[in-house]
C-alpha positions, -999 to 999 in steps of 0.1 A, spaced: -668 372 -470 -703 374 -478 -725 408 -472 -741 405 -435 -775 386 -431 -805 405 -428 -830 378 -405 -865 381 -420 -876 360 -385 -889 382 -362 -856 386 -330 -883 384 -302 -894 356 -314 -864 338 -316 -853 348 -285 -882 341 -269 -878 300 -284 -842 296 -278 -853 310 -236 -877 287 -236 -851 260 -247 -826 265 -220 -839 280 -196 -882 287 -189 -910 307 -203 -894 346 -198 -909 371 -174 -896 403 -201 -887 405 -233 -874 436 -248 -853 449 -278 -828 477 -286 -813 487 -322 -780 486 -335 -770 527 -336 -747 544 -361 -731 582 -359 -732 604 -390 -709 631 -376 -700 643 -344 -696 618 -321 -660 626 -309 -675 658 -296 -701 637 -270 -674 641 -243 -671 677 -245 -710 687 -247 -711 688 -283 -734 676 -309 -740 644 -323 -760 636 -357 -768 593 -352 -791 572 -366 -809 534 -359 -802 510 -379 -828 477 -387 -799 454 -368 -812 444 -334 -805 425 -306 -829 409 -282 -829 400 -244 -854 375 -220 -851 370 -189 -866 353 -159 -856 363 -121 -831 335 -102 -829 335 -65 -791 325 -57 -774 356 -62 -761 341 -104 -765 357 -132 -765 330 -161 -762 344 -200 -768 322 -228 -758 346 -263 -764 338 -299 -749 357 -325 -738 355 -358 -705 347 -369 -688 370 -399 -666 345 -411 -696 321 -417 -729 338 -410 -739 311 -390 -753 317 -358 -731 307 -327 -737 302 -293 -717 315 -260 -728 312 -223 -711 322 -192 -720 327 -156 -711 348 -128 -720 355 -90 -734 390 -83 -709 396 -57 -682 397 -82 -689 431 -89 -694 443 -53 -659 459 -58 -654 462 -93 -627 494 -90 -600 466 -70 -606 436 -89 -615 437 -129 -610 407 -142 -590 395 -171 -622 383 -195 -653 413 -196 -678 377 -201 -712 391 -210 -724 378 -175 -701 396 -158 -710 430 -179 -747 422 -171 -741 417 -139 -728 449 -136 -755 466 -153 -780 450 -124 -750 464 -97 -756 502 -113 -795 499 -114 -800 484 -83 -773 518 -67 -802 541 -91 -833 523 -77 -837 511 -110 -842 474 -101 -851 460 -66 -823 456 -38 -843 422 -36 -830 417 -69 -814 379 -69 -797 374 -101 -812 365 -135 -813 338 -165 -806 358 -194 -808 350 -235 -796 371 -257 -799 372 -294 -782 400 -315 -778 406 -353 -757 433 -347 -718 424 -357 -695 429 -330 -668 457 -325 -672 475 -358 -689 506 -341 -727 493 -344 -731 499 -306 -736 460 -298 -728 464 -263 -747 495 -261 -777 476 -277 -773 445 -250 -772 473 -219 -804 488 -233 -823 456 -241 -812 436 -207 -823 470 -185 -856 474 -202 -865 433 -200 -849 428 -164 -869 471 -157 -901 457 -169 -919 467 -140 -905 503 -139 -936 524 -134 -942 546 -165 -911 527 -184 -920 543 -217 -925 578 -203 -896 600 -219 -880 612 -185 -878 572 -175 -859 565 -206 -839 596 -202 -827 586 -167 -828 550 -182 -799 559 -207 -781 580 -179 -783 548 -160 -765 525 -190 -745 546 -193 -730 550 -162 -730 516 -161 -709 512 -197 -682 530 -183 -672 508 -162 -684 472 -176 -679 480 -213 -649 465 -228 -641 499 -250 -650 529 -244 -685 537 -244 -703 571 -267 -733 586 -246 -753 593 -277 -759 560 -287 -779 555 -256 -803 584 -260 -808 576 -295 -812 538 -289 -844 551 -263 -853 585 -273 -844 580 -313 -868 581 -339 -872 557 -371 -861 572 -400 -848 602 -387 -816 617 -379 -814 622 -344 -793 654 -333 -783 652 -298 -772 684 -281 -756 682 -249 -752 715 -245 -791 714 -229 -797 675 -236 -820 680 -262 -828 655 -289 -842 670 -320 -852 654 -354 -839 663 -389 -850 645 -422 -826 617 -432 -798 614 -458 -809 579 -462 -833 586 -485 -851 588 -521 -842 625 -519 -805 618 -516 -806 581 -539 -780 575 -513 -772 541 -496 -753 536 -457 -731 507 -457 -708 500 -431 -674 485 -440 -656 474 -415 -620 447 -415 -622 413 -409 -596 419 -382 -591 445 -362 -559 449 -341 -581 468 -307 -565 494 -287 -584 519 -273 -551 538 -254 -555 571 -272 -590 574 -271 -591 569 -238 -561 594 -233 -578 620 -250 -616 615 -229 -591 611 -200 -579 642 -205 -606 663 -213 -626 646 -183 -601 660 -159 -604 694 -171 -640 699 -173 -636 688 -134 -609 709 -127 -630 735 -135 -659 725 -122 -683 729 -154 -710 712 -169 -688 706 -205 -656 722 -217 -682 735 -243 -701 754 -220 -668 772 -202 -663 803 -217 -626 814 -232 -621 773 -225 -592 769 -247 -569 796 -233 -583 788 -195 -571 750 -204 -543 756 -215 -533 778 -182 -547 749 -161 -522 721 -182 -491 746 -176 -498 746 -138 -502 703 -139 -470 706 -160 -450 722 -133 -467 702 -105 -470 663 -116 -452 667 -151 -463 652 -186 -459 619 -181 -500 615 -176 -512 641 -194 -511 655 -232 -483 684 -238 -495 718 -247 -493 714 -282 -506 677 -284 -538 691 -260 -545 724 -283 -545 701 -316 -574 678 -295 -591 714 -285 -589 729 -319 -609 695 -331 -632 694 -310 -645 735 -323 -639 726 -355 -658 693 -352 -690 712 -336 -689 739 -367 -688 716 -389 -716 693 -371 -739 727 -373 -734 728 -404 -737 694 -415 -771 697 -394 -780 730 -417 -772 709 -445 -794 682 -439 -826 707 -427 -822 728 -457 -817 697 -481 -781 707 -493 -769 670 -500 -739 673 -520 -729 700 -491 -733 671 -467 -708 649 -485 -681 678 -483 -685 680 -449 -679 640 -438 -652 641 -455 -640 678 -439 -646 661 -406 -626 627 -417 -598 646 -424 -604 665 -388 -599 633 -373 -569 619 -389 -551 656 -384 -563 675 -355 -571 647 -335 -545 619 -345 -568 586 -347 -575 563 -373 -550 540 -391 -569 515 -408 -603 536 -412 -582 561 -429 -567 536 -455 -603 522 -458 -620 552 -460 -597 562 -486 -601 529 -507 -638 536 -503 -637 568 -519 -614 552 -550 -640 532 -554 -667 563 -562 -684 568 -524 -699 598 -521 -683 599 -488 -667 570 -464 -659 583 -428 -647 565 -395 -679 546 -379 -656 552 -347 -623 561 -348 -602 545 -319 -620 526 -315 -628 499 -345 -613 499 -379 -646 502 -399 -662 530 -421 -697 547 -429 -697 547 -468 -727 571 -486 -729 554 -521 -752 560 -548 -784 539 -545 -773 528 -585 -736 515 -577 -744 500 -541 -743 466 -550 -715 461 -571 -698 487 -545 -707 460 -516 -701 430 -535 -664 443 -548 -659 451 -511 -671 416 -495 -655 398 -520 -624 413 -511 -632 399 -474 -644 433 -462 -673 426 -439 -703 446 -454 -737 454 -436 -764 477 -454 -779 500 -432 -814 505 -434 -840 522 -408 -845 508 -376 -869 512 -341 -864 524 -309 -858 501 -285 -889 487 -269 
């Protein structure tokens, strides 16, 4: 396994050619980064705090309008096994998302994701109810399901090229109600489950900045990044070259902590003051009513509450950390909040065994990209012992991408 390709050819470019080739001269362009999460983002369902990042991976999107209701995709990515780029294309008919809720299919293609994202803008008034399908190309660098945010990037680029004509587009409440918008969108057309931070940092992030997303008020703020000469510190992700996907716990544990934030009627479990001990009343009473067959037991649901404090005290700190320049500190607490994971919260199998080979292997720290959710791993490595780091790591069929700065979409 080879580390991934960097492409020194500009992506709009080449997805502007390869439209052009199949389809016509575009209407839009537009482009969105690959995202990554230093700490935190386990809490994004519980109104916590998230510390993510843009990487220089990309993916790009043309498009030109159809008029019979289609939506045609024609995607190039890149392979890992050969890091040659590879071609897939798939069509759909708008109506096949009409009623999404009673008939998912089987296959997620990306025409029928995208096709739900135009279903969700179209119900915001985001796109035109004139709207009457689309040709779309799609050209990512981003590798697939190792916690890069590759769908997340594709949602972002397709709205902005197919929302071209938004009014004020680039204005910081359109983007906000923009990501709100993919979002809503990624829960249901995703195929795993989908963070909320990567979407605001994807439109609202800055380069070269850690991005620290409260959604205790919705802020985005900026802190100085890790990834830098001040730290001599390299990201590299290391993800598996297979990944055995299941996303049941995860999406037990959202599942979970979704139906008690409604059942209480609040903004976040965060924001609901004595939460723990009022949760843990509300589970009793479900208990005796409907049983435990759907929901966590008291013990199993206190562990996933005492993470998700522990998580957000260590995220403030990590975030002190970083502001005050306390970068060894920083290490200490990755590693604090891998451990958090694998304990308190129960996920991670193979990020845990990778994240520990990682650190055997002298990273500074090596924490799940996205635990639950993909097998792979955020090493910090000294700038001096990166390479042979990576190249021990890819030659052991590891896939290996270095992460450098990236934009915000545009």
């Amino acid at each position: 396994m080879a580390l991934w390709p960097h492409i020194d050819t500009d992506i709009s470019t080449r997805v502007r050619a390869l439209h052009i080739d199949t389809y016509d001269h575009p209407t839009a362009i537009a482009t969105a980064p690959a995202t990554w999460s230093l700490i935190g983002e386990h809490t994004d369902c519980f109104g916590g705090t998230v510390l993510i990042s843009l990487a220089n991976l990309a993916t790009a999107v043309a498009i030109t309008p159809r008029h019979d209701d289609t939506i045609h995709v024609t995607m190039e990515t890149i392979d890992p096994a050969s890091n040659a780029p590879q071609q897939d294309k798939s069509t759909v008919t708008m109506a096949v998302v009409n009623n999404y809720h009673e008939n998912t299919p089987e296959d997620f293609s990306p025409a029928y994701q995208l096709a739900g994202l135009v279903h969700t803008m179209m119900q915001r008034q985001m796109l035109s109810r004139e709207t009457h399908g689309f040709n779309i190309t799609v050209v990512s660098d981003i590798p697939r399901g190792v916690g890069l945010g590759f769908q997340t990037a594709l949602f972002i680029a397709a709205a902005l090229a197919m929302g071209h004509a938004i009014e004020e587009r680039d204005s910081a409440p359109v983007r906000a109600k923009l990501a709100d918008v993919c979002y809503l969108a990624a829960q249901h057309f995703f195929t795993c489950p989908a963070l909320r931070a990567k979407f605001s940092a994807a439109l609202r992030g800055q380069k070269g900045q850690l991005n620290v997303i409260d959604y205790a008020d919705g802020s985005i703020t900026h802190a100085s990044h890790i990834i830098s000469s001040a730290t001599d510190a390299v990201a590299l992700l290391v993800a598996p070259p297979n990944f055995n996907e299941d996303f049941s716990a995860l999406r037990r544990r959202q599942r979970f902590i979704d139906d008690a934030t409604k059942a209480f009627g609040a903004e976040s479990l965060r924001l609901l003051p004595d939460a723990q001990t009022r949760v843990a009343q509300w589970l009793k009473a479900v208990h005796e009513v409907h049983g435990e067959d759907k929901v966590p037991n008291l013990i199993e649901a206190s562990q996933w509450l005492n993470f998700f404090t522990e998580e957000e005290k260590l995220v403030t700190l990590t975030t002190q950390a970083v502001r005050s320049r306390r970068h060894k500190e920083i290490f200490n607490l990755l590693m604090s909040s891998q451990a958090g994971l694998e304990n308190s919260y129960g996920l991670g199998s193979t990020d845990l065994m990778l994240s520990q080979l990682c650190m055997a292997r002298g990273a500074l720290s090596a924490r799940s990209t996205a635990a639950g959710i993909t097998g792979s791993v955020i090493a910090l490595v000294e700038q001096s012992h990166a390479d042979n780091f990576a190249a021990d790591l890819a030659e052991d069929g590891f896939i290996v991408v270095e992460l450098l700065h990236g934009e915000p979409a545009i």
